[in-house]
C-alpha positions in Angstrom: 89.1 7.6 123.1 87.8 10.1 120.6 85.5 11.5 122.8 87.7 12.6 125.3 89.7 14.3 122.7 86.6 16.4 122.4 86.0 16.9 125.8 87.6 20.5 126.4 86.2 21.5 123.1 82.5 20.4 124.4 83.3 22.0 127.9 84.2 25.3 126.0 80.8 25.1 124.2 79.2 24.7 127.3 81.0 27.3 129.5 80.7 30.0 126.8 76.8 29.2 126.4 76.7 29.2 129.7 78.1 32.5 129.9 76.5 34.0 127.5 72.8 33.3 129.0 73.8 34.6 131.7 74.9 38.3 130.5 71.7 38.5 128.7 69.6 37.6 131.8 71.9 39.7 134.4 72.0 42.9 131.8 67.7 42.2 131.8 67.4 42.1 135.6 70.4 44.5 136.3 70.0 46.7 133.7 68.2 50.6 134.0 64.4 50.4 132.6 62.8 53.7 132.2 60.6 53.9 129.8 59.1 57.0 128.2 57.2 57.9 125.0 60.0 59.3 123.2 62.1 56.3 124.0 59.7 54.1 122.6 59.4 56.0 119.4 60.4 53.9 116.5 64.2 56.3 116.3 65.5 56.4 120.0 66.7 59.8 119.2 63.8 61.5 120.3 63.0 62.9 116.8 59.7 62.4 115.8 60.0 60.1 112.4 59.9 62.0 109.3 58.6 59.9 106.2 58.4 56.5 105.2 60.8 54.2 107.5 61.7 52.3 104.1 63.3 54.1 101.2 64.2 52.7 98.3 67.8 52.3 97.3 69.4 52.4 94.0 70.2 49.1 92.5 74.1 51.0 92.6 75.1 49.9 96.2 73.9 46.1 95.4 76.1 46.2 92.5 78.8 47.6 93.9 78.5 45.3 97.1 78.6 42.4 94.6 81.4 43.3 93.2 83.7 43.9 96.0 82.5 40.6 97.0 83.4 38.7 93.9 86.6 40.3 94.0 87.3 39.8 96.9 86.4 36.2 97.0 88.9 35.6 93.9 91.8 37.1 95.2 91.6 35.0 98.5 92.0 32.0 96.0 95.8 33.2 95.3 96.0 32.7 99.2 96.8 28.7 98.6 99.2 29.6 95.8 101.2 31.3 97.5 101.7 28.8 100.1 102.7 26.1 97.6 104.4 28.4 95.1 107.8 26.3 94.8 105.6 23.2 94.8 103.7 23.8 91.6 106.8 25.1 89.6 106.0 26.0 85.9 102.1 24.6 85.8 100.9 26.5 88.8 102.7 29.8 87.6 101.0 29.3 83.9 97.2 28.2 85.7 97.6 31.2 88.1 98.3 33.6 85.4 95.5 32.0 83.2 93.5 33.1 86.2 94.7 37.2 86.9 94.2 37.2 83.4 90.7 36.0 83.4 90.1 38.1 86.8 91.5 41.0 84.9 89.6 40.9 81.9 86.1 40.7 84.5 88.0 44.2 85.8 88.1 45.6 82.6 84.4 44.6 81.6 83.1 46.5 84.9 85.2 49.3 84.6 83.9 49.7 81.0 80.1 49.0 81.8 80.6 51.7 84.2 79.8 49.8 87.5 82.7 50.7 89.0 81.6 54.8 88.6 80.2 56.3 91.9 77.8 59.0 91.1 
């Protein structure tokens, strides 16, 4: 009985693999090929490539990447709260709080270390 509860979920997978090989083969044998030199450059503008292909980026746009990240990632953790708010009554308001605070004072850390400052 359980697998039949799967079924439409298997013949989804299925269908939609099915479908998807065969866009990929159709756009291949439909698709326009006309090759040139430019076109095959390594930029498919047509501009010849002008330095290295890999430049080094500052360590800045990790950081700040990171960050949006980890903050973004902590606020989604409110997301249960708020679905359970009445629930939890005194103890989840006090253990949420605890944690903006905490979340805050990470804020405040960054903003002082200067990794929030775009330059």
């Amino acid at each position: 009985m359980l697998v039949v509860q799967y079924l439409p979920i298997a013949i989804l997978a299925l269908l939609s693999t099915a479908l998807t090989i065969f866009v990929v083969f159709a756009s291949t044998l439909l698709g326009p090929r006309r090759p040139t030199a430019k076109k095959l450059a390594p930029y498919e503008s047509g501009m010849s490539p002008i330095g290295p292909a890999v430049r080094r980026l500052p360590v800045k746009f990790y950081l700040v990447a990171v960050l949006f990240i980890l903050f973004d990632v902590e606020i989604i953790f409110l997301l249960p709260y708020a679905v359970v708010i009445r629930q939890l009554g005194v103890y989840g308001l006090i253990v949420v709080g605890l944690f903006l605070i905490v979340l805050t004072v990470g804020l405040l850390y960054e903003w002082k270390k200067g990794g929030l400052e775009w330059e």
